[in-house]
N, C-alpha and C positions, 0 to 999 in steps of 0.2 A: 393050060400051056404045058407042053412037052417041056420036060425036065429039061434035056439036051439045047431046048433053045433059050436064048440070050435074051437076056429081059431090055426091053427099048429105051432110051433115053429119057423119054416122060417118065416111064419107071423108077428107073434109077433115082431123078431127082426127088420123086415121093418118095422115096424112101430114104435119101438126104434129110429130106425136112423130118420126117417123122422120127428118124434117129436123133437129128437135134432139139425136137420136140422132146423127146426122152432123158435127151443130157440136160437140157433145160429145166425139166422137171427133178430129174435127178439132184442137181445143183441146187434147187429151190427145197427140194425136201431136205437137203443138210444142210442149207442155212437156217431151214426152219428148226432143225433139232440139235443143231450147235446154239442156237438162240436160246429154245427150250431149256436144254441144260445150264443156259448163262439164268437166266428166269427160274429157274428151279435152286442153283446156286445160290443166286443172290437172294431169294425169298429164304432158302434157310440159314444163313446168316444174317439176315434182319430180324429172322425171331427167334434167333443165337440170343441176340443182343436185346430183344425185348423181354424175353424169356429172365436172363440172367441179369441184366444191370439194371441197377433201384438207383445208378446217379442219372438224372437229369441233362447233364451237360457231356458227361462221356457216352450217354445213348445217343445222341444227334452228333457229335462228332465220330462215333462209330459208325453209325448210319448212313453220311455222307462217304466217310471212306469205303465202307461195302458197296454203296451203289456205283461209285467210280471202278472199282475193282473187277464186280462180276458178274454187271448189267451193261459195262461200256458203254454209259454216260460219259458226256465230254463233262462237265460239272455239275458240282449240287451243292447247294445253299438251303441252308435252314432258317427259322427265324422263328422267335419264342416273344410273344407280345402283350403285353395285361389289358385290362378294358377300360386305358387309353392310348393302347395302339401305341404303346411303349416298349423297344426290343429292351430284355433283360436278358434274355441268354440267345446264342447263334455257336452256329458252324458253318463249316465249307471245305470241298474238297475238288481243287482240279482248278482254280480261278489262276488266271495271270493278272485281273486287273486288282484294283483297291478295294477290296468288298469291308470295309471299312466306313467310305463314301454313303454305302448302301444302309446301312444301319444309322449314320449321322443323318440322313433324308428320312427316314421313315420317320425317327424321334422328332423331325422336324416338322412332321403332320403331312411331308411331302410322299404321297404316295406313287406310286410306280401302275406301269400299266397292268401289268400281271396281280399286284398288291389289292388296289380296286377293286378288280373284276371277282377275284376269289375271295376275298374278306369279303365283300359285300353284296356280291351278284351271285357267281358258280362256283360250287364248293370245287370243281376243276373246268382248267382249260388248256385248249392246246394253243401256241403260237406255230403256224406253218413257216412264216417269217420273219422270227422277233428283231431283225435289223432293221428292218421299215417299222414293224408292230410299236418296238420298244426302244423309240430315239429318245425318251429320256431317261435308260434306265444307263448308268457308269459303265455298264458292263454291255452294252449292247453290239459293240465290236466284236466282242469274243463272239458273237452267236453266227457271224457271217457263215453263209448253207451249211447251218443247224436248223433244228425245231428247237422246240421245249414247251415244255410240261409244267405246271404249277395247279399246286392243290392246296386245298385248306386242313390246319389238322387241327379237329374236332373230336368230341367224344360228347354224347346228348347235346345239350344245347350251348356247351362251352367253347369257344373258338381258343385254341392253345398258339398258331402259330402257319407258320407258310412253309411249302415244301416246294422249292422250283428247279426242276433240272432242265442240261441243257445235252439235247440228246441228235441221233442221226434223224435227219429231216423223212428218213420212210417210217419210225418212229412214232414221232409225235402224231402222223397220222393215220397209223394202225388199230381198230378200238382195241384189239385184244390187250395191246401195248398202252392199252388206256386206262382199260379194266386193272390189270394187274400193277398199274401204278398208281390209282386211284385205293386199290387193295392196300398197297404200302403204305398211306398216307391216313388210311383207316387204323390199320397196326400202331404207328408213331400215335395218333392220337389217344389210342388206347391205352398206349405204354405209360404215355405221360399222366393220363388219368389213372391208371393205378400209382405213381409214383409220387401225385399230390396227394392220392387217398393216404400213401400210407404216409405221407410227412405230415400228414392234418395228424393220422392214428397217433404218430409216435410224439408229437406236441403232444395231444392227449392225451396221452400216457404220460407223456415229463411234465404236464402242468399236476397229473392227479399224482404221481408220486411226490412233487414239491408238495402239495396242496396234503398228501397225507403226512411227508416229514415236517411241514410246520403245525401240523396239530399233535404231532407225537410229540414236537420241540417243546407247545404250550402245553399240550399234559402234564411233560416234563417238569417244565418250571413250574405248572401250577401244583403240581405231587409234591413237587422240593419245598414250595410257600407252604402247602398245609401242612408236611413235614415240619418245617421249623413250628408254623403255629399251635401243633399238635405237643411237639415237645417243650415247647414253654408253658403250654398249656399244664400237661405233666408236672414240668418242675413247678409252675405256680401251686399247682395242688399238693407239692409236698412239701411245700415251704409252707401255704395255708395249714396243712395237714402238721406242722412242726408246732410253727403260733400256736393254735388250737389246743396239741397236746403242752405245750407249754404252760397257756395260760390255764389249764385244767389241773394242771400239775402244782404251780403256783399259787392257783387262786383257789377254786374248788378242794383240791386233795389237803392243802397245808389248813384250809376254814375245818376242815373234817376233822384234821391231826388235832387241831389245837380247839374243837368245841370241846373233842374224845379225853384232852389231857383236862379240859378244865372241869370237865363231870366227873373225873376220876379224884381231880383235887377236891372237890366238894364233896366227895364221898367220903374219902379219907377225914375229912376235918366234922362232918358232920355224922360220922360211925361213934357210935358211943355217948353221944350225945341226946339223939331223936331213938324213934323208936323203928325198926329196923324194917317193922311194914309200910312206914313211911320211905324208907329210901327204896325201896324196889321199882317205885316208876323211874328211880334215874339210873338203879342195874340194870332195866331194860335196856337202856341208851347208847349202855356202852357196845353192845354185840352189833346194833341196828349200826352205829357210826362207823364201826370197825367193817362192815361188811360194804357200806356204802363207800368207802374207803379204800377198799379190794377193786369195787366197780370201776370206779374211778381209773385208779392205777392200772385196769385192764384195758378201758378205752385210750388211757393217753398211750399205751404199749402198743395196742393196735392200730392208732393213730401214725404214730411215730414213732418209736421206741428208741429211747435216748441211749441206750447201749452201743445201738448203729453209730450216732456220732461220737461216744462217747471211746467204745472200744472198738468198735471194725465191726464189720461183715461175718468173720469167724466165729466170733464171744456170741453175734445176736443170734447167726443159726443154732447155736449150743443152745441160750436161753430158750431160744423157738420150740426147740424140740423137746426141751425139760416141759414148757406148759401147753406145747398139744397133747404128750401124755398125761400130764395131769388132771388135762379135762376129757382127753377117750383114750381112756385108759385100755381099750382094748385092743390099741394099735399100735405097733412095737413099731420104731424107729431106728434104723443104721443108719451114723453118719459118715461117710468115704471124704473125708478131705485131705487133698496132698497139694497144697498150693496155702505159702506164705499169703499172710496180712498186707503186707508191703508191695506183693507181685498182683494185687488187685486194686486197678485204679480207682479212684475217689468216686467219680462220676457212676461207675457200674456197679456200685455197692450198695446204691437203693436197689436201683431197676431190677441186681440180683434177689435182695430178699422181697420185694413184690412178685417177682414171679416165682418164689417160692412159696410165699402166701397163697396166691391164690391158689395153686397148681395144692396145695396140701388144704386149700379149705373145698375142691373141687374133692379131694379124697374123701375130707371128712364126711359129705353131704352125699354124695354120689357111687362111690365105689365098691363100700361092702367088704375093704379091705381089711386085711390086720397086720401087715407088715410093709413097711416102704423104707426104701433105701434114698437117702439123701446126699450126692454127691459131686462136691465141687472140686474141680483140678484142673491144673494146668500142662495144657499139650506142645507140641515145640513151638505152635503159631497162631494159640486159641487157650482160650479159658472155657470151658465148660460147664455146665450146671445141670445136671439128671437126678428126677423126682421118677422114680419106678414105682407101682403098688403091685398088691398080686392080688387083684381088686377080680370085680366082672366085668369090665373093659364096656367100650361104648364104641358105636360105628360112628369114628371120625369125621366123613364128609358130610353125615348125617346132622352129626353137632353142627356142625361150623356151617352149615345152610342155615338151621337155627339159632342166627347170630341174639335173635332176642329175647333167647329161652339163658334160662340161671349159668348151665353148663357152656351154651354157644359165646355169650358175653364175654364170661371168663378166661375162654381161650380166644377170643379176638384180643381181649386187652394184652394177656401176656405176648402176644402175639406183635403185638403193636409196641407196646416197650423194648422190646426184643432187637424189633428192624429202625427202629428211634435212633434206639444206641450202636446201630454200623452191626446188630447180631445178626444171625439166623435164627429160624425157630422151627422146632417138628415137635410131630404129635404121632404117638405109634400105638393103637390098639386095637385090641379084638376083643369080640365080644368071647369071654371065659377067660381069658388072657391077660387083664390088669390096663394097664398104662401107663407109657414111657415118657414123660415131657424132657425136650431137651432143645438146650438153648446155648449157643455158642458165640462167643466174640473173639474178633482179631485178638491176637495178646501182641502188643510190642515193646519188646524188650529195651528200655533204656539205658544206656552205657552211663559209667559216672563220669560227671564232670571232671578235667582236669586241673 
């Protein structure tokens, strides 16, 4: 056709149509991509919300108001139900009727048409026209030319609950529009099964931490019972340990004093008399009684030693130290005390000289030392007790693994008297180095009465 001539009336109108074919089409592709972006929208804010919220009941009231927001749903209904089809938790966003009603019918076993089909038939379905579909749902008014959509939210083989919106009637029968709401109801159920995993986990965890604080609880109290029963135990043994040297004292030492005076008197009255190789088997007597004598007085000291009750804690370390050198004699003693008789309680004043005991019969036996410092004092908030040697020291954790070897024993016991009586106890050495015991308690200062 020459340019110059005038296109005919059939023309024209094909080309009418096919321009409004274009608008048409035009129009359809920005509804499609206005849509798109509502669908892109709303899909990331519902896993905004599945993403970040671990509450149960503000993820579905979230999720109802997203999907009204920036999918343009006319409404959405939730419903959360146990496995007897019992609502426990719901939401709803965009309802003018009673959805109220809706949740009293279900608890009532009265199921809905939509309820049915997806709890027990199609995990989704569509209503093209839920006003005839759904005459006995409360809410079936509201749906007049709507669709809607209800799905089941699952995750493996749990059924959590119903998702039913109520949506534009070209909608409900788009599949794409199916797909991607079927996707949503996939998500909600997901959420919700990580959100009972983790309130199972965190039960789990609050039943094992109670379940670990009442056995720390009975440790506890079972530590504090054998505590006490330890410490009676103790004091029975030094009350036994008292008896003992008493009745040794009393009975055995005083039989020895008074055989030693009466062979002495029969010597004296019968000297002069007989003949002098006759008395020599009772001159033997006297050295044997007299040393058997000594014995004696050394176990009830070691026992007990009545100095302790008799004069304090102070008099018996002195005594103490007079007759460990007089039996090793090779080991030179300092004593460092700066702390009154009277600023040492009753009670601490064995426990002190047992762990001085041992801690110096540990030197004697073990150390190879020849000089220790003995040193009791008091500090602004503690009484103190340090047994030093300049010994050849021993590997401490080594001992005290070897609790039932002579050395490991020793320092378990002191150890144990120590924490009896509300002390602490340490133990400081190295091998070439000697060793430090030391052992501290509260001191509290009592004010005088007025």
């Amino acid at each position: 056709m020459n340019k110059n001539d005038k296109p005919s009336y059939k023309e024209l109108e094909q080309q009418v149509v096919e321009l409004r074919q274009d608008a048409a089409e035009c129009k359809q592709t920005e509804t499609r991509i206005r849509h798109l972006n509502t669908v892109l929208a709303s899909n990331r804010d519902v896993n905004r919300l599945i993403t970040k919220e671990n509450n149960r009941n503000r993820l579905i009231r979230g999720i109802c108001d997203s999907l009204i927001k920036h999918r343009g749903y006319h409404s959405v209904w939730i419903v959360l139900i146990d496995a007897d089809h019992r609502v426990f938790a719901s939401a709803e966003a965009g309802l003018e009727g009673d959805f109220n009603e809706i949740i009293t019918k279900i608890n009532q076993g009265e199921l809905f048409y939509c309820c049915k089909n997806v709890l027990h038939q199609n995990n989704l379905m569509m209503i093209t026209d839920p006003a005839e579909s759904c005459m006995d749902c409360p809410l079936s008014y509201l749906y007049e030319n709507r669709g809607a959509l209800a799905a089941r939210l699952e995750h493996g083989d749990k059924i959590y609950g119903l998702l039913t919106v109520s949506v534009p009637a070209a909608f409900s029968k788009d599949a794409e529009e199916q797909a991607l709401f079927r996707s949503v109801a996939n998500d909600i159920g997901f959420a919700l099964h990580h959100i009972e995993m983790a309130k199972e986990r965190q039960a789990a965890a609050d039943e094992l931490q109670k379940a670990h604080a009442d056995l720390e609880h009975r440790v506890k109290e079972r530590t504090r019972t054998l505590e006490k029963l330890s410490s009676k135990l103790i004091n029975a043994q030094e009350e036994e340990r008292k008896r003992i040297a008493g009745d040794l004292h009393d009975g055995i030492g005083q039989t020895l004093s008074a055989v030693k005076f009466m062979v002495e008197t029969v010597l004296e009255q019968l000297r002069g008399k007989v003949p002098e190789t006759e008395l020599c088997s009772l001159e033997t007597l006297i050295p044997m009684l007299q040393k058997a004598t000594e014995e004696v007085r050394t176990i009830v000291m070691n026992l007990r030693p009545s100095i302790l009750d008799d004069l304090g804690i102070l008099a018996t370390i002195g005594w103490f130290c007079r007759n460990f050198e007089s039996i090793y004699s090779g080991i030179r003693i300092e004593k460092q005390i700066s702390i009154r008789e009277n600023e040492v309680p009753d009670d601490l004043k064995t426990v002190i000289f047992r762990v001085m005991q041992e801690a110096m019969n540990n030197v004697a036996k073990h150390s190879n030392a020849d000089y220790v410092i003995i040193r009791l004092s008091k500090k602004v908030d503690s009484i103190e007790l340090l047994i030093r040697d300049n010994g050849r020291g021993f590997d401490v954790p080594r001992a005290r693994s070897h609790a039932f070897s002579e050395k490991g024993a020793g320092l378990a016991n002191m150890k144990e008297r120590t924490e009896l009586s509300d002390g602490t106890f340490q133990t400081e050495s190295a091998s070439g180095n000697g060793v430090a015991v030391r052992a501290a308690w509260p001191y509290k200062c009592e004010l005088p009465s007025a």
